[in-house]
Biotite code that builds the C-alpha atoms (Angstrom):
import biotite.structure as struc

atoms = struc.array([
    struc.Atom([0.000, 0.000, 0.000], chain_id="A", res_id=1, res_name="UNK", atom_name="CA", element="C"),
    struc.Atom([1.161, 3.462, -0.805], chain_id="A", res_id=2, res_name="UNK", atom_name="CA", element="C"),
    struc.Atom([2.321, 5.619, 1.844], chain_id="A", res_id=3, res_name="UNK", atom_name="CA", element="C"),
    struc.Atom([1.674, 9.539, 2.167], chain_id="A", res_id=4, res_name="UNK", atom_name="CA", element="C"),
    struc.Atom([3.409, 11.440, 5.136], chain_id="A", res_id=5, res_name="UNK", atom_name="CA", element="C"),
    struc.Atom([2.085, 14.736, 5.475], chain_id="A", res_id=6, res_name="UNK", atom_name="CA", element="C"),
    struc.Atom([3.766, 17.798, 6.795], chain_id="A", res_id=7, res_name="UNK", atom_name="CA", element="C"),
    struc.Atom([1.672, 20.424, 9.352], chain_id="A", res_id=8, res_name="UNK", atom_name="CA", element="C"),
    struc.Atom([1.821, 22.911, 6.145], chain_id="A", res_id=9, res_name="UNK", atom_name="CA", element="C"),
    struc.Atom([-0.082, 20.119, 4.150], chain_id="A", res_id=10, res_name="UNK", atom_name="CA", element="C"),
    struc.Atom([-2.605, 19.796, 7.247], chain_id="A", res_id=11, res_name="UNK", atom_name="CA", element="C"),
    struc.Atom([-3.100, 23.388, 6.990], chain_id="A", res_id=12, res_name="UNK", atom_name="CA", element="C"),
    struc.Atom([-3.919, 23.162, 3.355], chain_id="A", res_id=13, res_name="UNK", atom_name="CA", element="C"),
    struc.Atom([-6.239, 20.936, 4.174], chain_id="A", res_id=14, res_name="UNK", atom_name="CA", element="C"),
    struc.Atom([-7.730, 23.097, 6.769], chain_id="A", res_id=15, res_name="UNK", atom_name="CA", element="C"),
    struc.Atom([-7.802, 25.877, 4.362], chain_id="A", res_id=16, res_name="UNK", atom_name="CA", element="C"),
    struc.Atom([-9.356, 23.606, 1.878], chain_id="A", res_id=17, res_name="UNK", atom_name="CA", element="C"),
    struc.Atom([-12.448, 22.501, 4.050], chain_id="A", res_id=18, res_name="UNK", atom_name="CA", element="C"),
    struc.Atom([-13.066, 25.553, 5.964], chain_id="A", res_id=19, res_name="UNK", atom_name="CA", element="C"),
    struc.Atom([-14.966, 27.596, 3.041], chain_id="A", res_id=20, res_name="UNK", atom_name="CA", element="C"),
    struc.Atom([-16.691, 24.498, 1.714], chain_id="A", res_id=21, res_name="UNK", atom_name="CA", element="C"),
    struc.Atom([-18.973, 24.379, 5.561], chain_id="A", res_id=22, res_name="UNK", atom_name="CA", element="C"),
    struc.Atom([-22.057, 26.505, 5.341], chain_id="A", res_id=23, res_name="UNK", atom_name="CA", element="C"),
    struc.Atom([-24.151, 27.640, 7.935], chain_id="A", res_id=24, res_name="UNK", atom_name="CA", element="C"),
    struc.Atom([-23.255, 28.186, 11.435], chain_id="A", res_id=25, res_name="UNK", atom_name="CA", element="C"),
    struc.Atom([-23.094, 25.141, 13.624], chain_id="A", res_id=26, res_name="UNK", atom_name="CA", element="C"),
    struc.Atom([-24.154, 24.332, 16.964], chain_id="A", res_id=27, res_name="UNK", atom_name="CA", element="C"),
    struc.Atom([-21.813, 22.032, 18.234], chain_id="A", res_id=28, res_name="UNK", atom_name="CA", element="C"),
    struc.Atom([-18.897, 19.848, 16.918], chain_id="A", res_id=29, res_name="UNK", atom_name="CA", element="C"),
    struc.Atom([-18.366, 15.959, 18.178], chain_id="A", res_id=30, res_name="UNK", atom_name="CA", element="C"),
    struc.Atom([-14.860, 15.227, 17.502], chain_id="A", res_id=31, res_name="UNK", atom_name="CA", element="C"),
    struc.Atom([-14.111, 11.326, 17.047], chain_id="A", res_id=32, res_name="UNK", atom_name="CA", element="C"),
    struc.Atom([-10.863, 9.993, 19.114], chain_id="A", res_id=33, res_name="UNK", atom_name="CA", element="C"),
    struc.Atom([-8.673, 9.456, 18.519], chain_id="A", res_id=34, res_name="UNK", atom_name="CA", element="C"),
    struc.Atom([-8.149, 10.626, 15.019], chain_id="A", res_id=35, res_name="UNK", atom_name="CA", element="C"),
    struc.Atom([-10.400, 13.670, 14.769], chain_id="A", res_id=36, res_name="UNK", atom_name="CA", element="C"),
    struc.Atom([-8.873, 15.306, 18.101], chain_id="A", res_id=37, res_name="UNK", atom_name="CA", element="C"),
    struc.Atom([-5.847, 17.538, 16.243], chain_id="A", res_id=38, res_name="UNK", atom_name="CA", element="C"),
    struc.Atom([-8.274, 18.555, 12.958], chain_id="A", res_id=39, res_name="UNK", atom_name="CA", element="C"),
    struc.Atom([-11.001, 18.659, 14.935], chain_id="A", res_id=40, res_name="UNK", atom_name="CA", element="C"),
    struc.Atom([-9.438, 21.704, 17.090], chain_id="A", res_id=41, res_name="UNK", atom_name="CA", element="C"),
    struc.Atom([-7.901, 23.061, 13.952], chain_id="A", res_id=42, res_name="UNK", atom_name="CA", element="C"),
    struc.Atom([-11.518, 23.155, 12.405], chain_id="A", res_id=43, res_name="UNK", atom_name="CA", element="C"),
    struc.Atom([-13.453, 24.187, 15.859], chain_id="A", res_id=44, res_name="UNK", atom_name="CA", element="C"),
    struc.Atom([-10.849, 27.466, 15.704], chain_id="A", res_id=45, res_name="UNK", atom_name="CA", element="C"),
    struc.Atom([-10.894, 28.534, 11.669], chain_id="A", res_id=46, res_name="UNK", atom_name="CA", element="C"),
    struc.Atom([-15.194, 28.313, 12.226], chain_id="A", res_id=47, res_name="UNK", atom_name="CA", element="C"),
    struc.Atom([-14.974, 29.662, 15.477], chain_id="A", res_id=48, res_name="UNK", atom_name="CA", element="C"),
    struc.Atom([-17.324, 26.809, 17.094], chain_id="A", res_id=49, res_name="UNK", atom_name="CA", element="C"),
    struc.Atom([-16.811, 26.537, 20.480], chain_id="A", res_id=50, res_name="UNK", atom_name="CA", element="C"),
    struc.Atom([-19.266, 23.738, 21.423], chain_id="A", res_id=51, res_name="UNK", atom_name="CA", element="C"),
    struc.Atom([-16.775, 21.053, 21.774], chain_id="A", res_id=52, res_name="UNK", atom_name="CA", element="C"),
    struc.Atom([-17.295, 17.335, 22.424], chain_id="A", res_id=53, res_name="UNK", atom_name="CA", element="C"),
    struc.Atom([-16.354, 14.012, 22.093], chain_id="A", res_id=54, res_name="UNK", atom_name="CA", element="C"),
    struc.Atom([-17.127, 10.525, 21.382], chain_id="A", res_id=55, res_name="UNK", atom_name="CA", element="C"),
    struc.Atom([-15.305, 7.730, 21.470], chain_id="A", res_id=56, res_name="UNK", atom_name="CA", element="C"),
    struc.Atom([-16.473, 3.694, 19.554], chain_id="A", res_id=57, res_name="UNK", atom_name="CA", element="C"),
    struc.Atom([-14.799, 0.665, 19.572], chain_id="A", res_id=58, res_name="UNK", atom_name="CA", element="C"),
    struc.Atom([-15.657, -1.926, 17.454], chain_id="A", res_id=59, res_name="UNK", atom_name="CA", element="C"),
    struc.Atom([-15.003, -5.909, 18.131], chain_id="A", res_id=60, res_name="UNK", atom_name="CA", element="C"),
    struc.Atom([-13.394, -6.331, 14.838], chain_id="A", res_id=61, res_name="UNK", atom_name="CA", element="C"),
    struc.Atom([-10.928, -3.641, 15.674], chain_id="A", res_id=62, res_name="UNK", atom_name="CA", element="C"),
    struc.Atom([-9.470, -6.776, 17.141], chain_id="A", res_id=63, res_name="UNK", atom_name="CA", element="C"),
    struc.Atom([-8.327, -9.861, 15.567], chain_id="A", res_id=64, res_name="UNK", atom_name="CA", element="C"),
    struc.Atom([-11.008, -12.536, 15.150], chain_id="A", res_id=65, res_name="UNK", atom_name="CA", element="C"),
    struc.Atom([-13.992, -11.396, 13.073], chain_id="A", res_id=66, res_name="UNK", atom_name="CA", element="C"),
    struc.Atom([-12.620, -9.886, 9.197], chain_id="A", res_id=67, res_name="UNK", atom_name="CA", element="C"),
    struc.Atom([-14.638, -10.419, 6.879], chain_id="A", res_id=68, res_name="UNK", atom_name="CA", element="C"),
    struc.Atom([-16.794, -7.035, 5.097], chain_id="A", res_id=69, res_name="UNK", atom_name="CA", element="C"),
    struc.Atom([-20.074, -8.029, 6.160], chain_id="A", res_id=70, res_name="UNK", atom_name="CA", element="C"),
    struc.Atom([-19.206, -8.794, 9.846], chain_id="A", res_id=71, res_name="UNK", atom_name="CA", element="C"),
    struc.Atom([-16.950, -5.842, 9.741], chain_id="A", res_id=72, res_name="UNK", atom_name="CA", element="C"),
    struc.Atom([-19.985, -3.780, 8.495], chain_id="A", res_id=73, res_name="UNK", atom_name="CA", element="C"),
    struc.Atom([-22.940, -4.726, 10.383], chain_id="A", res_id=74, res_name="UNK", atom_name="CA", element="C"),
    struc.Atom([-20.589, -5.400, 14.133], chain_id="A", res_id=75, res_name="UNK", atom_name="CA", element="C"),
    struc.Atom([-22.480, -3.851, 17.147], chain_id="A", res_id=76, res_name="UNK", atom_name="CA", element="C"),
    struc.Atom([-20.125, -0.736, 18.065], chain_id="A", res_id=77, res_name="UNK", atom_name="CA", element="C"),
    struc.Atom([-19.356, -0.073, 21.943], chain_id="A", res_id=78, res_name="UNK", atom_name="CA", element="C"),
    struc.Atom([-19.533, 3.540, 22.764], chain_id="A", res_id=79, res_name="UNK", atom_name="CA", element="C"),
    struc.Atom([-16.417, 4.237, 25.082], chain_id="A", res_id=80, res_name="UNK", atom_name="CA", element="C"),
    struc.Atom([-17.431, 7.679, 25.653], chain_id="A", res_id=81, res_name="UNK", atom_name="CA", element="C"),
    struc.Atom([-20.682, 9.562, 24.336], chain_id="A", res_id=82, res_name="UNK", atom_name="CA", element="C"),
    struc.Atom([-22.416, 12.907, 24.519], chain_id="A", res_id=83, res_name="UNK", atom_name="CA", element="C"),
    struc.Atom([-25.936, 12.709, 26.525], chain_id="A", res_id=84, res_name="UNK", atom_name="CA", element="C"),
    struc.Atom([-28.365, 13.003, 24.197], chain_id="A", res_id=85, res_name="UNK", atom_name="CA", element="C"),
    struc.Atom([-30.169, 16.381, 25.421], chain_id="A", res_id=86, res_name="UNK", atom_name="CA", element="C"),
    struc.Atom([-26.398, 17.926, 24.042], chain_id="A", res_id=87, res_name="UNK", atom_name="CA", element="C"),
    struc.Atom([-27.318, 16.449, 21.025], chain_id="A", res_id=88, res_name="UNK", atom_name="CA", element="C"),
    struc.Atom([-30.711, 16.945, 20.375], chain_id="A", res_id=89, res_name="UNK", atom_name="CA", element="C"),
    struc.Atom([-32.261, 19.514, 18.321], chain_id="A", res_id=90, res_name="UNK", atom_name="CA", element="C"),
    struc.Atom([-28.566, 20.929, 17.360], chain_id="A", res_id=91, res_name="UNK", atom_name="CA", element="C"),
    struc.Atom([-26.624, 21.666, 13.878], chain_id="A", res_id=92, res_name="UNK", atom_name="CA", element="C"),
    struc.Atom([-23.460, 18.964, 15.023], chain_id="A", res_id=93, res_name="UNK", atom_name="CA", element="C"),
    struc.Atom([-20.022, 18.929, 12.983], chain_id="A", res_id=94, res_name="UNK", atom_name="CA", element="C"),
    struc.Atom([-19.144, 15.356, 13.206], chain_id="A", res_id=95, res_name="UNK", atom_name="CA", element="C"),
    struc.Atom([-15.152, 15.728, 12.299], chain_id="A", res_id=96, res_name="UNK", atom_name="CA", element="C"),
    struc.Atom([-12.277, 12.455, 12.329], chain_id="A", res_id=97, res_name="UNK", atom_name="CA", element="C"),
    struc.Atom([-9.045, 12.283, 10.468], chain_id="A", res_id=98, res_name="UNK", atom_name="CA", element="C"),
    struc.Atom([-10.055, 9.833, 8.177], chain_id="A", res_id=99, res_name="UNK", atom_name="CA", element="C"),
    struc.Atom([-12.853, 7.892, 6.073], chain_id="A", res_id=100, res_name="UNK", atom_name="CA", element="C"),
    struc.Atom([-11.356, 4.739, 5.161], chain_id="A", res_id=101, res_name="UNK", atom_name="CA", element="C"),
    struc.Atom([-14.176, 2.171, 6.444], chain_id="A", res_id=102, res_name="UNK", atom_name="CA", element="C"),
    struc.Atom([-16.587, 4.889, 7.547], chain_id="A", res_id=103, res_name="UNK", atom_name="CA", element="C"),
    struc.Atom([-17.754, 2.774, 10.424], chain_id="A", res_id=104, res_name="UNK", atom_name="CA", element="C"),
    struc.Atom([-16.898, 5.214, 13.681], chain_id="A", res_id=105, res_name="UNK", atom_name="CA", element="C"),
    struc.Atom([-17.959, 8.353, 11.611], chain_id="A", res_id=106, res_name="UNK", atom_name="CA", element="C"),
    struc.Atom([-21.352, 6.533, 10.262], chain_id="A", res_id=107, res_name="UNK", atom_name="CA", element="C"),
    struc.Atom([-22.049, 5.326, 13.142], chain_id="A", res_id=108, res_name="UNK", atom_name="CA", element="C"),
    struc.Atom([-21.506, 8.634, 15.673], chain_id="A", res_id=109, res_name="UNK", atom_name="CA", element="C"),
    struc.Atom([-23.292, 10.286, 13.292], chain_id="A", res_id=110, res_name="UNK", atom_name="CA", element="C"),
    struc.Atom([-26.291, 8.295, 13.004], chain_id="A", res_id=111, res_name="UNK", atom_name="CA", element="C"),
    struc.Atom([-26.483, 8.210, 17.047], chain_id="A", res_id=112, res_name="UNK", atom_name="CA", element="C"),
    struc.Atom([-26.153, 11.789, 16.941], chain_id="A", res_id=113, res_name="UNK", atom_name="CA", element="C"),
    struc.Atom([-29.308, 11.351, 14.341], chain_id="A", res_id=114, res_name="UNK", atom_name="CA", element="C"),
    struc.Atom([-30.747, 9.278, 16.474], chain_id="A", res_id=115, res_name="UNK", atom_name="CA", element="C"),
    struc.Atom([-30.969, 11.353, 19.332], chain_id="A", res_id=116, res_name="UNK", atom_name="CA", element="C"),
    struc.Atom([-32.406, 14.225, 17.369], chain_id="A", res_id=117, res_name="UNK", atom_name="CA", element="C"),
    struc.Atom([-29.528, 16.112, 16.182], chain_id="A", res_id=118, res_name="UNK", atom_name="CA", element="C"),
    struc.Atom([-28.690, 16.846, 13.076], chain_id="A", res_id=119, res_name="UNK", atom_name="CA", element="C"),
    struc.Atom([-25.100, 15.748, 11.734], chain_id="A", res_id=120, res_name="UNK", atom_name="CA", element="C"),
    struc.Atom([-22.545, 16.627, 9.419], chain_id="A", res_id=121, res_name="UNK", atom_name="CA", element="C"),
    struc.Atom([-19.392, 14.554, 8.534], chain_id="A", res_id=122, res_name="UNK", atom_name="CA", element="C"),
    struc.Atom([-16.273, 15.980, 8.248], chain_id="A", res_id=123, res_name="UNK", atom_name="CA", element="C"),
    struc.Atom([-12.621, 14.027, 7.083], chain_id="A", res_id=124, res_name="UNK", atom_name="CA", element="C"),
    struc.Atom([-9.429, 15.528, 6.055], chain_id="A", res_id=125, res_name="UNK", atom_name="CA", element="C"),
    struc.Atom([-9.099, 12.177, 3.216], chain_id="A", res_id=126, res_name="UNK", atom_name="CA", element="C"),
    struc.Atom([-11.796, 10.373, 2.335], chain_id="A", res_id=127, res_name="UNK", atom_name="CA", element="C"),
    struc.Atom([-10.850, 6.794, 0.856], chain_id="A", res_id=128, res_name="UNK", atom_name="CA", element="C"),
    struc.Atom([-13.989, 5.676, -1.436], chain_id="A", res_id=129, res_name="UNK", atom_name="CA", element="C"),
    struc.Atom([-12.162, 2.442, -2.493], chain_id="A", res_id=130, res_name="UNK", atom_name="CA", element="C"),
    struc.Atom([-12.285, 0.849, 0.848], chain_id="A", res_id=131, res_name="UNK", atom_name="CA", element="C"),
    struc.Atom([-15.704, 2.768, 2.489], chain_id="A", res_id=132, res_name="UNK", atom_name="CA", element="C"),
    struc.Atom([-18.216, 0.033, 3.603], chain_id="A", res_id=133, res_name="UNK", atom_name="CA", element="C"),
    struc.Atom([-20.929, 2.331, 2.586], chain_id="A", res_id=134, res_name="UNK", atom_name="CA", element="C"),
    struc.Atom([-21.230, 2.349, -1.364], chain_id="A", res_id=135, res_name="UNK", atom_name="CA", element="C"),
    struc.Atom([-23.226, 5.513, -2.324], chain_id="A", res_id=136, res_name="UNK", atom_name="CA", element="C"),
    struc.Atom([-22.458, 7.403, 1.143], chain_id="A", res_id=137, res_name="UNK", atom_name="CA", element="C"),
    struc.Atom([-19.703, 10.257, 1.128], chain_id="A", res_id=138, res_name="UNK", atom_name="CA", element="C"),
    struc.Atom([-18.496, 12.440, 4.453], chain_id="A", res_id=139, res_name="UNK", atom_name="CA", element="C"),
    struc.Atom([-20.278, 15.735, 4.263], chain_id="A", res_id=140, res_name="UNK", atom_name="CA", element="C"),
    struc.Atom([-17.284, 17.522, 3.351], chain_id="A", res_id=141, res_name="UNK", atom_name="CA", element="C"),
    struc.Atom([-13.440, 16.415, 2.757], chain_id="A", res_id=142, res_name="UNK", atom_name="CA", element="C"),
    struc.Atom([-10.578, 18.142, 1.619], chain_id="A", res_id=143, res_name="UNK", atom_name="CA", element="C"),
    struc.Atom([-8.985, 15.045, -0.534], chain_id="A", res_id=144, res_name="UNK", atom_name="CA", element="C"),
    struc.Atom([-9.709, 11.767, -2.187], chain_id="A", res_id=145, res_name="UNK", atom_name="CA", element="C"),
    struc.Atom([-6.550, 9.359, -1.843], chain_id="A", res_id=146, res_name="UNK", atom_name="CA", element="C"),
    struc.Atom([-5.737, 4.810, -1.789], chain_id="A", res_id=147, res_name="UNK", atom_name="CA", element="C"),
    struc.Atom([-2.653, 6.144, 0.183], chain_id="A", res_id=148, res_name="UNK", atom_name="CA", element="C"),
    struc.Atom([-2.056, 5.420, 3.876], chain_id="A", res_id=149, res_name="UNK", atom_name="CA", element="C"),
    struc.Atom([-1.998, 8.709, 5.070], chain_id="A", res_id=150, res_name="UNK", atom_name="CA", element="C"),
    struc.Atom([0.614, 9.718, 7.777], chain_id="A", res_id=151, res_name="UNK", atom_name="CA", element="C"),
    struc.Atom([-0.285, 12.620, 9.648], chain_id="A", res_id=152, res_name="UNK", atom_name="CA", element="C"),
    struc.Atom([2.519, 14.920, 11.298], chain_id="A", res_id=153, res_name="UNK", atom_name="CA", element="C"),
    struc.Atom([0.773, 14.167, 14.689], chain_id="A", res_id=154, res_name="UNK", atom_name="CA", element="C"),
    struc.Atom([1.688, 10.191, 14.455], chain_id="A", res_id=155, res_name="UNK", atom_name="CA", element="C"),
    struc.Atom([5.003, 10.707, 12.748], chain_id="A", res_id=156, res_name="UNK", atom_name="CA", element="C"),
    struc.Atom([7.724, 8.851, 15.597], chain_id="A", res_id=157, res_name="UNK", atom_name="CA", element="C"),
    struc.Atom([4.768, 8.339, 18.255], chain_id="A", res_id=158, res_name="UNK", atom_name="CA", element="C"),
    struc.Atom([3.443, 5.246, 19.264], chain_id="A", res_id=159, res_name="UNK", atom_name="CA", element="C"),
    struc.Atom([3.821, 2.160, 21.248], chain_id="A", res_id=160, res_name="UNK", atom_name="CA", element="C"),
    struc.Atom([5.622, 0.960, 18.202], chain_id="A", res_id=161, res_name="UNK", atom_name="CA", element="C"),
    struc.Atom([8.135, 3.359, 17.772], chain_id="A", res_id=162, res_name="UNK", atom_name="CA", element="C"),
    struc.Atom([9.001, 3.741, 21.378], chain_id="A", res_id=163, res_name="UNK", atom_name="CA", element="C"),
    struc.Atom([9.630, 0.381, 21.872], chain_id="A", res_id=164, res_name="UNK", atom_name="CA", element="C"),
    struc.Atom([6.496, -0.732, 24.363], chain_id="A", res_id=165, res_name="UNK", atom_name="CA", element="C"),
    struc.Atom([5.429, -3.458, 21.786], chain_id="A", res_id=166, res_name="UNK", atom_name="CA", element="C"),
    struc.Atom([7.673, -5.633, 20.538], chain_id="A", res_id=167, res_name="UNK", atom_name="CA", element="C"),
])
């Protein structure tokens, strides 16, 4: 698979890029962890939404065992952390993560956030059409289409990996 690393002057782009393609004035933004934390705060400044929360959704084939598209599709999610719905309800929500590859943990936040009688919009930096589960179904707004692995300048030399916790 290719590989893109991406500098914090490409992340801005990005920014720059999304930030004038979100009308209206929103409520509230839910920011999905861990992924949608850095453009999440990026975007919550440049539209000047202060409303911040969070939600957090595991999924049991984030772990090995279950792989296949349909189980990996259709798997009951466990919300780690959620907003209560009377934040939700009746509000304008900016639903913002890194990336779309799957689309499960943004589809699925944002139909809770439906659910509970707000209304949401979905928000990636890269949106990755080739692999979404969800033929037909595209984030709100995106700033690029890529097949890459995208590296973002927040991961670059983190991680258990890197510092030598897993081996």
């Amino acid at each position: 698979m290719r590989r893109e690393v991406l500098t914090w002057s490409d992340v801005d782009k990005l920014i720059d890029y999304l930030t004038p393609q979100i009308h209206g004035r929103y409520d509230s933004m839910v920011i999905v962890t861990r992924g949608g934390i850095v453009p999440g705060g990026m975007l919550a400044e440049a539209l000047n939404i202060t409303y911040i929360l969070t939600a957090s959704v595991r999924f049991p084939t984030d772990f090995p065992g279950l792989q296949s598209q349909l189980q990996s599709k259709y798997a009951i999610p466990e919300f780690i952390q959620f907003p209560d719905n009377e934040l939700l309800e009746g509000r304008r929500i900016l639903v913002v993560d890194d990336v779309w590859t799957k689309g499960r943990n943004i589809v699925t936040v944002a139909n809770r956030i439906d659910s509970a009688g707000g209304i949401p919009d979905t928000c990636v930096l890269h949106y990755k059409p080739t692999t979404s589960l969800y033929p037909g179904l595209t984030p709100t707004y995106y700033a690029a289409v890529t097949d890459a692995y995208i590296i973002y300048p927040w991961e670059i030399d983190r991680g258990p990996e890197v510092l030598g916790v897993w081996n």
